[in-house]
C-alpha positions, 0 to 999 in steps of 0.5 A: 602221612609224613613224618612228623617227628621233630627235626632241629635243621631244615632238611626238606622234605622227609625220605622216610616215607616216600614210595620206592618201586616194587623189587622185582630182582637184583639183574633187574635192578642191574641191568634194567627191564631189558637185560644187559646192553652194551654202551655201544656196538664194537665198530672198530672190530677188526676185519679180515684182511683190512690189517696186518694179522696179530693174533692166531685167530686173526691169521685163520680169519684172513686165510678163510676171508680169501676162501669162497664159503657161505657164513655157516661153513667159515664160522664152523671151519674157524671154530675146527681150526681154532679148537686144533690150535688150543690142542697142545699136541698138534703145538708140540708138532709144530713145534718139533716141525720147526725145529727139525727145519732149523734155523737157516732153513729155507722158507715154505712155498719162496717166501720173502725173507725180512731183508727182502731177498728171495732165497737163492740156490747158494744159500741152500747149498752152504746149509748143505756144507754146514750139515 
């Protein structure tokens, strides 16, 4: 039945009465009748090795991507190595490790240093006359 009181401008038709659905929650009245969906897949995720790492996480994602292990192994590995990396005991050893090398020190397994240089005898040998 529509509503029938008196109206002094013309609206249109009367919302009063008008059938609105069933409440069936507020996550569904959210999210709609299959739950949370994203606006579109995340294609520009970042792969292993396809950039230069900038994150912790990404270090350990590309070291594990030259490893040959089954998905089941490298996600368990990562979730271990990530969980040692919030550990702040084992960042305080870091730490102190890097420390006692010092500043000048040589880098781990000949590593190219930012000038482009390997490192050569005779910058060990003026760390030694310097300690």
């Amino acid at each position: 039945m529509p509503d029938t009181r008196i109206r002094l401008r013309d609206e249109g038709p009367s919302l009063l009465n008008v059938p609105t659905p069933v409440f069936q929650g507020p996550a569904h009245s959210l999210y709609g009748p299959r739950g949370p969906a994203r606006a579109a897949p995340d294609y520009r995720a970042r792969k292993p090795l396809s950039a230069p790492p900038e994150t912790v996480e990404h270090y350990i994602e590309d070291t594990l991507a030259r490893v040959d292990l089954s998905a089941r192994q490298r996600n368990a590995l990562k979730g271990e190595l990530m969980r040692t990396m919030h550990d702040i005991g084992f960042l305080r050893t870091l730490m102190d490790s890097a420390k006692a090398r010092g500043r000048g020190a040589r880098p781990p397994f000949g590593r190219m240093r930012e000038g482009g240089s390997r490192p050569s005898d005779h910058s060990s040998a003026a760390r030694r006359r310097t300690t």
